[in-house]
NURO-551890 format. One record per residue (C-alpha): residue number from 1; chain; x, y, z negated. Coordinates in Angstrom, 3 decimals. Each point is the difference from the previous one (the first is absolute). Layout:
BEGIN
   nr  kette        c1        c2        c3
  NUM      A         X         Y         Z
...
This chain:
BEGIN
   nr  kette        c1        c2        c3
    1      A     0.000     0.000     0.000
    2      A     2.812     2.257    -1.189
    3      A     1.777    -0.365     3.260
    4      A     3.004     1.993     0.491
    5      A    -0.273     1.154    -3.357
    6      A     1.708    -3.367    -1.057
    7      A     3.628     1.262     0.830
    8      A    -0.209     2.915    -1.690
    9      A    -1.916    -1.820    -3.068
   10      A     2.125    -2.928    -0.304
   11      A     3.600     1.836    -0.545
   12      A    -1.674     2.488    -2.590
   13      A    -1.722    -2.563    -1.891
   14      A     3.262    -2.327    -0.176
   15      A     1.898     3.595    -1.037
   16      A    -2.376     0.610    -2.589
   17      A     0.224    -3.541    -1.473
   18      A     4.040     0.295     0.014
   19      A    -0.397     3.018    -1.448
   20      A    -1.810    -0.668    -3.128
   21      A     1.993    -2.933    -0.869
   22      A     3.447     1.534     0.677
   23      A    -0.829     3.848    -1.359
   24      A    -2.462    -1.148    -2.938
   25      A     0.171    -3.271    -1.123
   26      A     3.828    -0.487     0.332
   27      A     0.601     3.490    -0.380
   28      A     2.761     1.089     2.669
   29      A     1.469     2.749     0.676
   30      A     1.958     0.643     3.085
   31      A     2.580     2.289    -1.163
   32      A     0.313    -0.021    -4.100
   33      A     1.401     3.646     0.339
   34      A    -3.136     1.239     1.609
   35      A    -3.694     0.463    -0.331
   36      A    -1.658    -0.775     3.077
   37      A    -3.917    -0.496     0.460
   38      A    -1.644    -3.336     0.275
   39      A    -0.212     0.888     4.475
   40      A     3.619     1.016    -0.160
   41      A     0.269    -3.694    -1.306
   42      A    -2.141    -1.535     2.511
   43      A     1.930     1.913     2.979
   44      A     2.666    -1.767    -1.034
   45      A    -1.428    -3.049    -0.284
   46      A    -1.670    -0.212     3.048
   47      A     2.696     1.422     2.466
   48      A     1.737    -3.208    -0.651
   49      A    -3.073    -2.228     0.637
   50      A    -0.399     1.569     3.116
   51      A     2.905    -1.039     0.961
   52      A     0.084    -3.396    -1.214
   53      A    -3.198    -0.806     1.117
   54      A     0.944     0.961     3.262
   55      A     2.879    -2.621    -0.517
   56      A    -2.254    -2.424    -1.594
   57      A    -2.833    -0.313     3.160
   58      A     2.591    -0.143     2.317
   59      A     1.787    -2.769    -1.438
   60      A    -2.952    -2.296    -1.460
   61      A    -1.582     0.113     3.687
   62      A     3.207    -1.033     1.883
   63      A     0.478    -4.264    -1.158
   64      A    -3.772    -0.314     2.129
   65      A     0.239     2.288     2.886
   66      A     1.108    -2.748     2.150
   67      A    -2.369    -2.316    -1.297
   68      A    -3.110     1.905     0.360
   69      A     0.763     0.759     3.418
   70      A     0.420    -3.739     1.494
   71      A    -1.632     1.362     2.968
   72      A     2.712     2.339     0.903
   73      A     2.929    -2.206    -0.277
   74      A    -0.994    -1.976     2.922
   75      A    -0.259     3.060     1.855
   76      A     3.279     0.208     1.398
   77      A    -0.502     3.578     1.205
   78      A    -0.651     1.420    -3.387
   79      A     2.750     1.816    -2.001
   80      A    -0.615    -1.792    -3.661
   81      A     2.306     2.829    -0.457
   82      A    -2.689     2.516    -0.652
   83      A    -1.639    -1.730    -2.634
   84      A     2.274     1.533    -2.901
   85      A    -0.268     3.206     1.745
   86      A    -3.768    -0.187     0.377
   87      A     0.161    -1.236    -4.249
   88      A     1.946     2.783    -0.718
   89      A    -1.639     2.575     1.708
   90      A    -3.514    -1.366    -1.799
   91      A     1.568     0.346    -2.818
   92      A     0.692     3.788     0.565
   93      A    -3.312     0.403    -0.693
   94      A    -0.004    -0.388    -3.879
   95      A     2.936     1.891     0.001
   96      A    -1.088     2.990     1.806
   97      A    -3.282     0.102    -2.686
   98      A     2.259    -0.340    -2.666
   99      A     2.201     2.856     1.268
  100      A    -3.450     2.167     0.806
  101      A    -0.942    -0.610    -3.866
  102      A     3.816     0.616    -1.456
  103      A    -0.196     3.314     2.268
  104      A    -3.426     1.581    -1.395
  105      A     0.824    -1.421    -3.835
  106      A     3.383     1.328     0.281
  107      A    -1.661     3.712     1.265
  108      A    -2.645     0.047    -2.506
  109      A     2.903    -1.419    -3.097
  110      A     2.863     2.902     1.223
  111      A    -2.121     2.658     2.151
  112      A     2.491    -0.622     2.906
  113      A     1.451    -3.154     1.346
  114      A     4.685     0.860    -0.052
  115      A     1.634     0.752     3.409
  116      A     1.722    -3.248    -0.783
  117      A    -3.125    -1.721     1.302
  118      A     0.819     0.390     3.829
  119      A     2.619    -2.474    -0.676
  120      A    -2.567    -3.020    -0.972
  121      A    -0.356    -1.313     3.672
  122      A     3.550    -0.418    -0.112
  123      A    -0.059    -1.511    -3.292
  124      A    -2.267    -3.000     0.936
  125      A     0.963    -0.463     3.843
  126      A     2.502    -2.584    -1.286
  127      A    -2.722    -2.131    -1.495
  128      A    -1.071    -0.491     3.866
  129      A     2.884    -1.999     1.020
  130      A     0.349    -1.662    -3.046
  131      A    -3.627    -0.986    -0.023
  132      A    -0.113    -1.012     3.678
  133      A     2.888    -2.057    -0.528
  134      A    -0.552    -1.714    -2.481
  135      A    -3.644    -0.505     1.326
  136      A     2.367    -1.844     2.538
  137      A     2.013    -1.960    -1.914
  138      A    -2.768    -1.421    -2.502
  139      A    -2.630    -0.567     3.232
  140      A     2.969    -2.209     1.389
  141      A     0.206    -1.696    -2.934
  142      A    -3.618    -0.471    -1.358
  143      A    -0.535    -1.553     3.656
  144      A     2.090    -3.073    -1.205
  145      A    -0.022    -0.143    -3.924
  146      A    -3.777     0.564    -1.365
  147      A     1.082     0.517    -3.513
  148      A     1.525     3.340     1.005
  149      A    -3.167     2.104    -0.665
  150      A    -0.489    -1.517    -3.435
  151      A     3.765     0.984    -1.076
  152      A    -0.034     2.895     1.069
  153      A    -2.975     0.964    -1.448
  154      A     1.688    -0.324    -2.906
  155      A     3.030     1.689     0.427
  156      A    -1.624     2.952     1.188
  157      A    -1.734     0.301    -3.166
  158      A     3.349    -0.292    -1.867
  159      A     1.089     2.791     2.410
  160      A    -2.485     2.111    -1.187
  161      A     1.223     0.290    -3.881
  162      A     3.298     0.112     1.733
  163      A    -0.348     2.793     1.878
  164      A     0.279     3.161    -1.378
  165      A    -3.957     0.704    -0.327
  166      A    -1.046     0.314    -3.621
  167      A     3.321     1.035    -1.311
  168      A     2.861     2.732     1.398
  169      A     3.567    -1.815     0.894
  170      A     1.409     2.510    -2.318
  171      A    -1.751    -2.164    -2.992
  172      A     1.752    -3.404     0.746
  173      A     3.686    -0.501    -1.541
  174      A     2.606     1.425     2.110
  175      A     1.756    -3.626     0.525
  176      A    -3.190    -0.763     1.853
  177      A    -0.710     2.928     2.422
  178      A     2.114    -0.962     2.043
  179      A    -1.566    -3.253     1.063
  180      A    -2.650     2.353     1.110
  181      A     1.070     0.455     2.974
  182      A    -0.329    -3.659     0.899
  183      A    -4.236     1.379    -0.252
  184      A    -1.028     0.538     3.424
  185      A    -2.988     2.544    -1.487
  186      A     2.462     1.681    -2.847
  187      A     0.943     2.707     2.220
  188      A    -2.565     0.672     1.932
  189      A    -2.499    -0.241    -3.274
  190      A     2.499     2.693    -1.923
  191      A     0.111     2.015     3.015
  192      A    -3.519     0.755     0.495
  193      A    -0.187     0.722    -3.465
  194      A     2.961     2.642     0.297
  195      A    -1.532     1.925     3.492
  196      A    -3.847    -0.317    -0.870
  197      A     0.041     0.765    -4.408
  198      A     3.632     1.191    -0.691
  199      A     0.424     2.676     2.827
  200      A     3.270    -2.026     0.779
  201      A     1.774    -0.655     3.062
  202      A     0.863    -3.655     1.456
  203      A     3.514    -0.683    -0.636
  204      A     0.330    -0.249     3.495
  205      A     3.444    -1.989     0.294
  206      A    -1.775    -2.719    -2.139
  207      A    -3.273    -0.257     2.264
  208      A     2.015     0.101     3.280
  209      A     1.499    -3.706    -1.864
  210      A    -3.079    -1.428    -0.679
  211      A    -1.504     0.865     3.485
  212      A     3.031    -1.921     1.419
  213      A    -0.187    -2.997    -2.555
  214      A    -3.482     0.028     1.422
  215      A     0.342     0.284     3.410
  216      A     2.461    -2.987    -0.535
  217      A    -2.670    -2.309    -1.779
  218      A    -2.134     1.024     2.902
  219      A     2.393    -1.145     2.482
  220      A     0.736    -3.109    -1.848
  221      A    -3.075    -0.977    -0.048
  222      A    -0.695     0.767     3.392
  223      A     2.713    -2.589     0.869
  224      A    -1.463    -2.445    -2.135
  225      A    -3.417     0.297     1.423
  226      A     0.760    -0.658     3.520
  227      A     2.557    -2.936    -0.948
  228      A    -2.956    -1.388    -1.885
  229      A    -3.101     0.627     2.098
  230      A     0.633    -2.792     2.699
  231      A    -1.216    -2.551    -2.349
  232      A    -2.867     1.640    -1.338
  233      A    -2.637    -1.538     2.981
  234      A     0.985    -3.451    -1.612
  235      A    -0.842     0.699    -3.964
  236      A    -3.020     2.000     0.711
């Protein structure tokens, strides 16, 4: 009945639900040296769920896109290719409500979104290789090992308390931050944080890495894909 309504519902209910547990029942704070308002504390909060939720759609989806598209594998003709592309770009969706919502909430918390915001596309264009490619690595793989979906269902919920969502990477012991850069969704998730709330700039030397780490896992799996897709007509 609702409609449309559901993607803007659905992220603001799931917000609201973190947000009493984290803010009021376990009583965080984001920054112990400063008083910020319960939104503040949401922003936060939800500018890394965007981003990992991005992450998390992309990846679930990829074990079965081969497998739910048996007819297109005997097509010769048709680039499989596409699929991760096409299960990326779906996935764009939720992320550009989520960015709509962070953008008004962030106006109606400060008065004024920071200059530093122009620099957000830039900020989350690596997630699109990394996405895609993986999309092609796990696709290849799900074709041939079933289980794949089930463990990695799993993993990406580990990935989630992981990730730098709930918690700043300033708050974990210095003999661990560095292992955060092993997180594929540290940077970017701490980034978006810095240009959209903080008024901060990209550390620009940093995000020109990841995109190339990226782009790498995107051609690596690109590889992998077409090594692996001339079996996939005989598993199907």
């Amino acid at each position: 009945m609702l409609g449309m309504v559901w993607a803007f519902l659905t992220p603001l209910l799931m917000l609201l639900v973190y947000t009493l547990v984290f803010r009021f029942v376990f009583k965080m704070r984001w920054n112990s040296a400063v008083e910020e308002s319960h939104l503040a504390f949401a922003l936060r909060f939800f500018a890394g769920l965007s981003v990992f939720n991005f992450f998390a759609e992309c990846v679930n989806r990829a074990p079965g896109m081969i497998l739910e598209q048996p007819h297109l594998v005997k097509k010769i003709i048709f680039p499989l290719e596409i699929l991760s592309w096409v299960n990326a770009v779906a996935a764009m969706a939720n992320l550009a409500v989520a960015l709509l919502l962070l953008l008004v909430l962030g106006i109606y918390e400060h008065g004024s979104l920071p200059w530093s915001a122009l620099a957000l596309p830039l900020v989350w264009l690596p997630l699109l290789p990394l996405c895609v490619g993986l999309g092609w690595l796990l696709a290849a793989v799900g074709t041939y090992v079933r289980d794949v979906g089930q463990v990695l269902g799993l993993l990406v919920s580990l990935l989630m308390f992981l990730s730098p969502i709930f918690f700043p990477v300033e708050a974990l012991p210095e003999a661990v931050r560095p292992w955060m850069v092993l997180n594929p969704l540290a940077l970017t998730i701490t980034q978006t944080r810095q240009v959209l709330i903080d008024g901060l700039w990209p550390d620009w030397s940093m995000l020109t890495m990841h995109a190339l780490v990226c782009c790498a896992i995107a051609l690596m799996g690109a590889m992998f894909f077409r090594a692996a897709r001339k079996g996939f007509a005989d598993v199907v």
